[in-house]
N, C-alpha and C positions, 0 to 999 in steps of 0.2 A: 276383674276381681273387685270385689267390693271392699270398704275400708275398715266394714265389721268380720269380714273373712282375711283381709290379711295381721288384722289384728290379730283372730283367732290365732292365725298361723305362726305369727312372730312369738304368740307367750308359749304356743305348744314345741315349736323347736329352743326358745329358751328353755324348759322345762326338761325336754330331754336334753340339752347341754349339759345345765345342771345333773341331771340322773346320771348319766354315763361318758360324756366327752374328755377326756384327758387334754388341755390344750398344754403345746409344750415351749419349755420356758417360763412357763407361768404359775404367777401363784393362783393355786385352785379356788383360794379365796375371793376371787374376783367375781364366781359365777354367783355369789349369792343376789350377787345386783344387774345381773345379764352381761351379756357378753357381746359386742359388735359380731352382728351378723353381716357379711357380704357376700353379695348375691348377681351381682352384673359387675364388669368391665368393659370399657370402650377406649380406646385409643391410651392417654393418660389419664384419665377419669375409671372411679369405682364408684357401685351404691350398694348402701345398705338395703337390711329386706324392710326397711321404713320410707325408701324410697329416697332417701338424701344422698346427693351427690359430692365425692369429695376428689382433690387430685391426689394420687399416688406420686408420691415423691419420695418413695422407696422402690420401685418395681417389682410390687409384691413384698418379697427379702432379696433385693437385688439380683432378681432374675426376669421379668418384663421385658426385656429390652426392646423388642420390635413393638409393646403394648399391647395391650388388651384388644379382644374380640378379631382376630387377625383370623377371617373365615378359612382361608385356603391354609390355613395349618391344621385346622381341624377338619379338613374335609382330605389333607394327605393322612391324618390317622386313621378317620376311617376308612380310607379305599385301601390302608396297609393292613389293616386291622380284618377286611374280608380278605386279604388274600393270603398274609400269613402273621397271625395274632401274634406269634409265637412261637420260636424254636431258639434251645441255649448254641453259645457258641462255646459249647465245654466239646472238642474237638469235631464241630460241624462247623459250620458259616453260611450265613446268607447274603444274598444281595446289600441291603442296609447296611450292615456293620462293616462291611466290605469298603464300601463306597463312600462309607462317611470318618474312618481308616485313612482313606487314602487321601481325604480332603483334609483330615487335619494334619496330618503330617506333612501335604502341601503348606496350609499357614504356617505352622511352628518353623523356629527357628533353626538353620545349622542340622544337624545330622538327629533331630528328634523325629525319628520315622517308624518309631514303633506306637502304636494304641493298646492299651488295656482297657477294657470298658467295666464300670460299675454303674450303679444309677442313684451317686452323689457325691458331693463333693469331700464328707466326710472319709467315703469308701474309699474316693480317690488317694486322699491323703496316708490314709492305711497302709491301700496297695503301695504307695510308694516308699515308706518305712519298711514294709518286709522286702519289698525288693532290695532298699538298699545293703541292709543286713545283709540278704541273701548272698547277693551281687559279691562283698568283699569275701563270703565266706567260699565261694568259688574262685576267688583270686588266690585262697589260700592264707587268708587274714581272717582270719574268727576273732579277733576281740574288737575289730571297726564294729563297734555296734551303736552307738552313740548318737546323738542326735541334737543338734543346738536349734531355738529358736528367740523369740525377742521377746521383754517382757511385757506382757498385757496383750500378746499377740492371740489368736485363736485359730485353729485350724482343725475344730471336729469334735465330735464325741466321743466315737467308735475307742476301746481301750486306747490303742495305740497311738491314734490321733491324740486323746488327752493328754495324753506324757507328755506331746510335742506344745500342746496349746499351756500358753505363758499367762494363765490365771487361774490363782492358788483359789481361790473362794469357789470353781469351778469345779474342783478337782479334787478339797479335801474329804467330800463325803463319800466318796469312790475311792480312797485310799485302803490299800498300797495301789498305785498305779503302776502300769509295765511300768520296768526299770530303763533308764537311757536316756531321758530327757533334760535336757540343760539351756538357763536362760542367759540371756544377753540385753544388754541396753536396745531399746528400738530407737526409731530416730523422730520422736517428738520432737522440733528443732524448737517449740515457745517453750519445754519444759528443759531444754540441756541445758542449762546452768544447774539445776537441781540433781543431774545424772552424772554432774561431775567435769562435763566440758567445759572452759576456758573462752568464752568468747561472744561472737554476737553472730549466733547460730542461722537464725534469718535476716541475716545482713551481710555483711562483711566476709564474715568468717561463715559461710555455709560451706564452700570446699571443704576445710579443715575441718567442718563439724561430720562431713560426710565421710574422711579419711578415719575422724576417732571412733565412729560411731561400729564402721566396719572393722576397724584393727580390736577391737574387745571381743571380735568374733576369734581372729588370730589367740589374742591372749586366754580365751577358754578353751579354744585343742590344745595350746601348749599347757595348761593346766593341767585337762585331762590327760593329755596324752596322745598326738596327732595318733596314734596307734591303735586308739581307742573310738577314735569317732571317725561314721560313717556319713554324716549326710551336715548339711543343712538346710532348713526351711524356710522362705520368706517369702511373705506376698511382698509382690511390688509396689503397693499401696495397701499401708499393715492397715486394714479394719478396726477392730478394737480398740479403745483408748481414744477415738475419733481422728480418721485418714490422715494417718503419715504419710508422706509422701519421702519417697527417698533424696537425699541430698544429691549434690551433685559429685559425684566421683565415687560416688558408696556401691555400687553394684561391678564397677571396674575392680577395685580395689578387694570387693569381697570375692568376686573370682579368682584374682591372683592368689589370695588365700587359700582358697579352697585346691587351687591346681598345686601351690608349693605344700600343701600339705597330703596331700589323697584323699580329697573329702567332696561328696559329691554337694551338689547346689542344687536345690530343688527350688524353682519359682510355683510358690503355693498360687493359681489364680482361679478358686473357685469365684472368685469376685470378680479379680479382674480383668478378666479375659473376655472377648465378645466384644466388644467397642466400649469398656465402662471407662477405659482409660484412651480409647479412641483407635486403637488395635487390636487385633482380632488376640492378639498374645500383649501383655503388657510387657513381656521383657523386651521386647522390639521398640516400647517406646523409648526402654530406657536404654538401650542396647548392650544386653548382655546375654550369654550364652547359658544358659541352664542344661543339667544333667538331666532331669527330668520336671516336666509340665504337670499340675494335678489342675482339674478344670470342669467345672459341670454347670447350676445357675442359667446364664444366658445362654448356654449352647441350645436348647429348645424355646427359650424366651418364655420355658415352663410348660411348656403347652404337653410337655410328658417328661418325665424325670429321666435324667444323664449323667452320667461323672464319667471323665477318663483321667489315666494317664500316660502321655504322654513322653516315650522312652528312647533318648540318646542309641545310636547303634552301639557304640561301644558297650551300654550296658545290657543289651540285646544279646551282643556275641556270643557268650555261655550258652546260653539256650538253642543259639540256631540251630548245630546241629548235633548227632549225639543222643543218648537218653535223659540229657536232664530236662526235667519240667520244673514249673513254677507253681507250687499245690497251693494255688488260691485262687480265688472265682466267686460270682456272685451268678444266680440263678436270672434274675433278670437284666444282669450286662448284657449290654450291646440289644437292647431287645427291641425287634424289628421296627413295632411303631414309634418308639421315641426315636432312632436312628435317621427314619426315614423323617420325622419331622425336623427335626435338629438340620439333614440336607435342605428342607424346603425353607427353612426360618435362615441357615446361610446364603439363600439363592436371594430373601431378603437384604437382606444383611448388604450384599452387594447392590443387589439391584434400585436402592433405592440413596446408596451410599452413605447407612447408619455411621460407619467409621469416624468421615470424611465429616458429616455434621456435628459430631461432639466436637471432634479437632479443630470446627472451625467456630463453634459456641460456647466453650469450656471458657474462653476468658473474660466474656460476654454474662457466664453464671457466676464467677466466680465476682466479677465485680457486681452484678447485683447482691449478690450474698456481705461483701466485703461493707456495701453500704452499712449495712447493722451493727457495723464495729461502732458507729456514734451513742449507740445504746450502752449505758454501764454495764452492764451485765454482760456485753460478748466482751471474749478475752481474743478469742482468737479465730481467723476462718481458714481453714487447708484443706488440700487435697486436692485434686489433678481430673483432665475428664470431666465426665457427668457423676464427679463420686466426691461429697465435699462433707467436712464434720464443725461446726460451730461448735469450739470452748464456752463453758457458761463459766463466769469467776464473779467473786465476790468484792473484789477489790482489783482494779485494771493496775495500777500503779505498782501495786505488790504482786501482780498473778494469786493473791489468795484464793484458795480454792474453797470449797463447801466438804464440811464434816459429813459424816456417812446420816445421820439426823436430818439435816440440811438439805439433802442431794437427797434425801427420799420421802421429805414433803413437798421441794423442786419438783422434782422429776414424775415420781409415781401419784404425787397427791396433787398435784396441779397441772404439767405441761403436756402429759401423754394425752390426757384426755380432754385439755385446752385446746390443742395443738387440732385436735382429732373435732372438735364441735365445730372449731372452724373454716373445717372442711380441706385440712392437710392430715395425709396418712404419711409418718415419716416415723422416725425413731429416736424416742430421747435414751440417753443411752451412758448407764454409769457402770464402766466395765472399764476403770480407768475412773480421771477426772471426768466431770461431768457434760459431755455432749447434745447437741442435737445432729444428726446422720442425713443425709442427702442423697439417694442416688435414683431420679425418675427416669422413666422409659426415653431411651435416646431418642426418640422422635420428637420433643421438645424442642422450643427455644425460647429466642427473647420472652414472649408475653407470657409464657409460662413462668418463666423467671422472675420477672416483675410481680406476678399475683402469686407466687412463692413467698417471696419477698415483702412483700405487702402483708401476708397473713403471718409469717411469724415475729415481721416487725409490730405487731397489735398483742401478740399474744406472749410476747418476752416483754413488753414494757408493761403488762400488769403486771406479767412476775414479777417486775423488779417493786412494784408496791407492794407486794405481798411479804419480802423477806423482812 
């Protein structure tokens, strides 16, 4: 291809971008000056259709995990694809969903031996909001309907998801939102002095900032009404606001809760599940037992879209047998080719021990990352795994943060597309105080680390001239 035909090419697919592309999340604004086109992935690397090479150190939106161009996942879609494209599992089944059923319910923890299939993690979240409802309404409790999650936390679009997801700027132009939704402190541990805890959160006092952070959970069912709320939501490493990582005793302690009260635990891990946290389920790293799993993302490393959830026998039992059903469904759950890929991208997942390598490079990333704390401008580095979120602040001494002004000639007028020229695909991210987001394809280590490191340490020291 010559370089006056791929020129052609790049301003005729800008042109129809512009005409008709909806991109989402995004201000539409953007396409009047074109839009990054990507057009190849290989391993951790992507390129544009300009032909520039950069590292993904997002895996995509944290689903990559095995990387890019992984032939034999696309060569099991298409040999699933001529044999059977397509058939729902709205009371049929096939092989795939069968078998890839029976393999997540092998990973998952304790007695979660049931699969619901959607094909995202949104859906996921959904199905497991009406379940829960459902669930107490066949124990003969109709007002458990309630739902607690953390603030700044995210967990979807879909109505019902939004209720649950804990960012109001998200949510008011969709208002009224289903009714049920209720927020909580998460467990920022550089921000809990600000949330009201007592102490030296990542120091000393992380136990105790782990007991407060969960017992706020306890004091809003007793607000509501332990009578009234059916569930609660948490990823085990919250996303938004830049990776929380849980304290220590905070998932024991919110279990006891959840069991002295009647309130189910959902571990949200469309994130982190798959090896992001180093386990194929993140509650096993932290070891806690969840009512119900939601999970999609890394389950096909993308290579076809998945969501399931993930369901406790206990909350199974109503259903087994008898007339009742569960009247929700999505057309393309459980659908053969993402099924059958999702098995061959686990067959990875083992075979080449994705798990075992984060778990043995996660402290290896984080102290590359940690170096940039000598830059003024980083406040803080967390997060667990291959999943880590740099605090940008304005004053280290104070933790001053950046005015919403501030954080959106930071962010959107200078780092996303600084970030991006020099050749890092990552996410700066002000959903919350102001972040930079981390999570590249587990196949990684050291040297990618280091030229991680290298490039956002170039591109956060002119920020800091530019403020």
């Amino acid at each position: 291809m010559t370089d006056t035909t791929t020129t052609l090419n790049e301003a005729a697919l800008q042109q129809k971008a512009k005409d008709h592309l909806w991109m989402h999340f995004s201000r539409q604004s953007t396409m009047e000056n074109g839009v990054p086109i990507i057009v190849k992935g290989e391993g951790h690397h992507i390129w544009d259709s300009k032909g520039k090479q950069y590292i993904d150190g997002l895996s995509g939106l944290f689903v990559v995990a095995a990387g890019h161009g992984r032939r034999r996942l696309a060569e099991v879609a298409a040999k699933q694809a001529e044999e059977l494209a397509f058939f729902p599992i709205w009371s049929y089944a096939h092989p795939a969903a069968i078998e890839l059923a029976d393999r997540l319910a092998d990973y998952a923890p304790g007695d979660l031996n049931r699969v619901f299939f959607s094909t995202g993690g949104g859906e996921a979240v959904e199905t497991a909001f009406k379940l829960a409802k459902y669930y107490w309404k066949l124990q003969g409790r109709p007002t458990k309907h309630k739902v607690i999650s953390r603030s700044v936390a995210y967990h979807g679009t879909p109505q019902g998801a939004l209720a649950i997801t804990g960012i109001p700027a998200m949510k008011e132009m969709f208002e009224p939102i289903t009714p049920g939704g209720f927020r909580v402190p998460n467990t920022n541990a550089y921000r809990a002095n600000e949330m009201g805890f007592v102490g030296d959160a990542q120091g000393a006092d992380a136990e105790a900032f782990g007991l407060w952070a969960a017992n706020r959970i306890e004091e809003m069912i007793l607000f509501e009404g332990p009578e009234t709320v059916a569930a609660v939501f948490l990823e085990p490493v919250q996303n938004s606001g830049g990776c929380f990582p849980p304290p220590p005793s905070y998932f024991r302690r919110v279990r006891e809760i959840c069991d002295q009260y009647d309130v189910l635990l959902v571990s949200d891990e469309v994130i982190c599940a798959f090896g992001r946290i180093g386990h194929m389920f993140a509650a096993d790293a932290y070891g806690f037992q969840p009512d119900m799993i939601t999970c999609a993302k890394a389950m096909t490393s993308g290579y076809s879209p998945i969501g399931a959830t993930i369901i406790s026998d206990r909350i199974y039992e109503p259903f087994r047998t008898g007339n009742t059903s569960f009247y929700h469904g999505y057309t393309f759950g459980g659908h053969p080719v993402s099924a059958a890929v999702a098995l061959e991208n686990l067959d990875i997942f083992e075979e080449e021990g994705l798990n075992e390598n984060v778990r043995q490079n996660s402290p290896l990333f984080r102290a590359a990352l940690e170096r940039l704390t000598d830059l003024p401008i980083v406040g803080d580095v967390r997060g667990d795994g291959y999943f880590f979120g740099i605090e940008l602040v304005k004053d280290k001494a104070t933790k001053e943060t950046f005015d919403d002004d501030e954080s959106e000639r930071l962010l959107r007028g200078f780092l996303s597309k600084a970030l991006y020229d020099a050749g890092l695909y990552c996410r700066a991210d002000d959903r919350g105080d102001p972040v930079i987001q981390l999570a590249p394809p587990l196949t990684i280590g050291p040297k990618e680390f280091d030229e991680i490191e290298g490039i956002l340490r170039g591109v956060l020291t002119e920020a800091w001239t530019r403020l």
